[in-house]
C-alpha atoms as one frame of an Amber mdcrd trajectory, in Angstrom:
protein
  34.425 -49.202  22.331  30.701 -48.878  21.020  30.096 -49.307  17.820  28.719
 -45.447  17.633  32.668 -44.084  18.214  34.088 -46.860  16.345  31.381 -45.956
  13.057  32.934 -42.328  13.345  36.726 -43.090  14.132  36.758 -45.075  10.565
  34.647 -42.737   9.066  37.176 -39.936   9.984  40.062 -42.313   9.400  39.450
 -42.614   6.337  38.580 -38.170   5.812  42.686 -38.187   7.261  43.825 -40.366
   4.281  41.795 -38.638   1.582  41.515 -34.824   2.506  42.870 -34.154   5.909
  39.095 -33.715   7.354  39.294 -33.041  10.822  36.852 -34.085  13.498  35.773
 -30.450  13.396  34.959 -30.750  10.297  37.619 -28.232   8.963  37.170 -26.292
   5.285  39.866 -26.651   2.633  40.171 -25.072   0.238  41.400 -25.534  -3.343
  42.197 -24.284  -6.996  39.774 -25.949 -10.162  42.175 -27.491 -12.817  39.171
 -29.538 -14.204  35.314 -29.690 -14.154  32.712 -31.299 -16.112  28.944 -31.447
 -15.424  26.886 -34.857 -15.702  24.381 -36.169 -14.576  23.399 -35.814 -10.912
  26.722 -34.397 -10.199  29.503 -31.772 -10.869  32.848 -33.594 -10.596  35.639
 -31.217  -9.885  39.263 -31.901  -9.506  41.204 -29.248  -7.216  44.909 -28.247
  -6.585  45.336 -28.114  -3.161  48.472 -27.784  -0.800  50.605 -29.666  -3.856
  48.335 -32.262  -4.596  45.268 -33.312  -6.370  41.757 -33.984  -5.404  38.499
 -35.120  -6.859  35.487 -33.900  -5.401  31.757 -34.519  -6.385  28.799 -32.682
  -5.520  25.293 -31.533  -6.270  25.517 -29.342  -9.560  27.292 -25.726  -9.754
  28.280 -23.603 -11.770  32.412 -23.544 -11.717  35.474 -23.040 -13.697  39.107
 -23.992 -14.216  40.935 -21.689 -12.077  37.996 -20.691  -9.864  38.946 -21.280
  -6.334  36.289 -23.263  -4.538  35.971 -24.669  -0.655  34.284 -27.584   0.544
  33.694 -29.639   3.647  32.278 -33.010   5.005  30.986 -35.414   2.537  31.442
 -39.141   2.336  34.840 -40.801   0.441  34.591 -43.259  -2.008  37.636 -45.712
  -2.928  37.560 -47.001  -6.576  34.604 -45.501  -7.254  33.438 -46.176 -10.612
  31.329 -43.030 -12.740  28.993 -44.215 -15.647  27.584 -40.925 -16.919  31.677
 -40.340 -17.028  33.267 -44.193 -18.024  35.973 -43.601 -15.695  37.280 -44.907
 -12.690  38.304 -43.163  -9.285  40.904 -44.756  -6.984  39.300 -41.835  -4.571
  36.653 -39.469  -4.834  34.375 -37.279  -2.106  31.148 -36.969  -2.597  31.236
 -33.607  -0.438  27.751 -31.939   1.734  28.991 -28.612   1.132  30.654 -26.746
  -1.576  30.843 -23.203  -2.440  33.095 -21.131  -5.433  34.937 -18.137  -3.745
  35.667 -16.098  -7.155  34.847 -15.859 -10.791  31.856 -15.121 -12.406  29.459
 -17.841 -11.208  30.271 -16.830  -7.523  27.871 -15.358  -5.295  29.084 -16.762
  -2.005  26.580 -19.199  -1.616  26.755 -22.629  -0.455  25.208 -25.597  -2.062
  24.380 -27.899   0.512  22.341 -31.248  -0.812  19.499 -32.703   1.352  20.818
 -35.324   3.576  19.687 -37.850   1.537  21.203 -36.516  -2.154  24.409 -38.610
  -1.091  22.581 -42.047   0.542  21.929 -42.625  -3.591  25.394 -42.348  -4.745
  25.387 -46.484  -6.582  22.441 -44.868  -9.047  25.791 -43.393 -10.835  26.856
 -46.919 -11.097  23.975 -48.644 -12.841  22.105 -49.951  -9.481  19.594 -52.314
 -10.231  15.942 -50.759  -9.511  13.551 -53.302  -7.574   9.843 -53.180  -6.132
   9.108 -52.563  -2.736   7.497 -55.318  -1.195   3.942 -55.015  -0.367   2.770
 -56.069   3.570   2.310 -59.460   3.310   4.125 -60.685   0.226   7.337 -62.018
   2.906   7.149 -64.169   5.753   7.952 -63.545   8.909  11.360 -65.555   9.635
  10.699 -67.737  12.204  11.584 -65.975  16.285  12.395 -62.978  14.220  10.996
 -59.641  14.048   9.549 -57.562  11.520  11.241 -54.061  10.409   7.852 -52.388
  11.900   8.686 -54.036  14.718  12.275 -53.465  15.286  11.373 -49.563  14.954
   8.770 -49.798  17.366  10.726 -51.687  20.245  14.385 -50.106  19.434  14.995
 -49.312  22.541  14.355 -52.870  23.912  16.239 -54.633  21.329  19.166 -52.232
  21.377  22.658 -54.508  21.831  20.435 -57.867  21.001  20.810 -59.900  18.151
  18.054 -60.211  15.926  16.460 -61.962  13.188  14.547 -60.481   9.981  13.486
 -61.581   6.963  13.890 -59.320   4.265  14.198 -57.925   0.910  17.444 -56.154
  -0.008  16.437 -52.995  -2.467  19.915 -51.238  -2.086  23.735 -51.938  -1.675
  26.400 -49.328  -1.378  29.903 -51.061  -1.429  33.149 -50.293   0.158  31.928
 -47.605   2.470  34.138 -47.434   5.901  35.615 -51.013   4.783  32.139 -52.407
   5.025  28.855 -52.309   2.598  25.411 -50.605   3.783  22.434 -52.772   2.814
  19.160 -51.549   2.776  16.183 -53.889   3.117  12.577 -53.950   3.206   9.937
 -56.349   4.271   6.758 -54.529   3.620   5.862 -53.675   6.836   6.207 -50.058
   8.554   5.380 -46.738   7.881   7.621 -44.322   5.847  10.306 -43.526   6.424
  10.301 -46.442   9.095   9.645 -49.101   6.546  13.353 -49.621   5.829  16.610
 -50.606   7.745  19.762 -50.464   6.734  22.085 -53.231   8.119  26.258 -53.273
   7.375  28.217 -56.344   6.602  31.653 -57.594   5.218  29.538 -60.136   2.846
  28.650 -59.671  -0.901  24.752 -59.665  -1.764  22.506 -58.822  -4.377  20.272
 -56.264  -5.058  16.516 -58.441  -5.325  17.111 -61.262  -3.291  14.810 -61.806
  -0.530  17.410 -63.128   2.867  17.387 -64.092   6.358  19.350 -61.497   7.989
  20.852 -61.976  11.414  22.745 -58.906  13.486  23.159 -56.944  16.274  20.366
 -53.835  16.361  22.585 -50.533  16.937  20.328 -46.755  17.488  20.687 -43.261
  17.158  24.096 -44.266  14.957  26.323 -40.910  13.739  28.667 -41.741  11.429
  29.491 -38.173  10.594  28.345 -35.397   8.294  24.848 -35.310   8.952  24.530
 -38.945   8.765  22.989 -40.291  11.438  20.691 -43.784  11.921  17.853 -43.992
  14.343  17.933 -47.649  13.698  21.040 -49.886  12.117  21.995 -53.914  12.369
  25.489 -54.090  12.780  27.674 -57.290  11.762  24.900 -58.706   9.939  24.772
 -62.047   8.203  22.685 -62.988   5.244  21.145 -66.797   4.669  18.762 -67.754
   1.901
């Protein structure tokens, strides 16, 4: 199986636990027992079909015993909110949300750009770092630069590489795995990152030799798709 169906059968997988999301991307809807506004986000907790779930979007205006619908999104397991000092064993972060009734509805659906959700860990304190200017890392030695990797995907597509790299960005425990982002000065926006997935811990600052397998055109679902992504990769100081 290729890593592109596999990336979506988890992702989905895991929609089936939490909400019942079908590959259709099916819209459920739900009853408001609690809402609170912070921050980036409106966190919303619905009754629906007997039990309980806690949703998360881009703000809106709702209230307890407004009836709202949602779709897609991305699922977080023990999430952890700051702006709310409380802890989720599972929470969606949904695309697409609209409220049906009441007096804030007017039928219209608020729909985040496609990156709104990428940035989710800022709700958890993420550590902010500078970009690296061109230059400022070396080249690992028979590796490739980001600029590069963009540039040739289609050559290095199913080859293990080699990059050294900056990581600026970690979002944990997504699809069993965490999403690294990295930078290494080089390329042109918004090709002058990559985002590589592992099973191993790192941290936010530290410049690493990164070694994977170079994956393209990646969909894991709900918009979220990856011209470029390094699959399995391993980090070395």
């Amino acid at each position: 199986m290729n890593i592109k169906k596999s990336v979506v059968i988890i992702f989905f997988a895991l929609f089936f636990t939490v909400s019942g999301l079908s590959a259709e991307q099916k819209t459920f809807k739900g009853t408001v027992t609690y809402t609170e506004n912070t921050g980036n986000y409106t966190y919303i907790k619905v009754s629906e079909d007997g039990r309980e779930v806690w949703l998360a979007t881009s703000p809106i205006k709702v209230s307890i015993g407004n009836k709202v619908e949602y779709m897609g999104g991305v699922v977080m397991k023990n999430f952890h909110s700051k702006s709310l000092n409380r802890d989720f064993e599972s929470i969606r972060f949904v695309s697409h949300t609209r409220v049906l009734n009441g007096d804030s509805s007017k039928g219209k659906q608020t729909a985040p750009d496609k990156d709104y959700h990428k940035d989710i860990s800022k709700d958890t304190n993420m550590q902010r770092v500078s970009i690296p200017k061109r230059g400022e890392i070396a080249k690992a030695e028979h590796g490739k630069t980001i600029e590069e990797i963009f540039a040739k995907k289609e050559q290095l597509k199913g080859k293990n590489i080699t990059i050294h790299a900056k990581v600026i960005k970690v979002n944990k425990n997504i699809m069993n795995k965490n999403w690294v982002t990295l930078s290494d000065g080089t390329g042109v926006a918004p090709d002058d990152k990559l985002t590589a997935t592992t099973s191993e811990n790192v941290k936010i600052g530290d410049i690493l030799t990164v070694k994977g397998i170079v994956k393209t055109d990646v969909s894991i679902g709900a918009g979220y798709r990856y011209r470029v992504l390094i699959e399995d990769a391993q980090f070395t100081q």
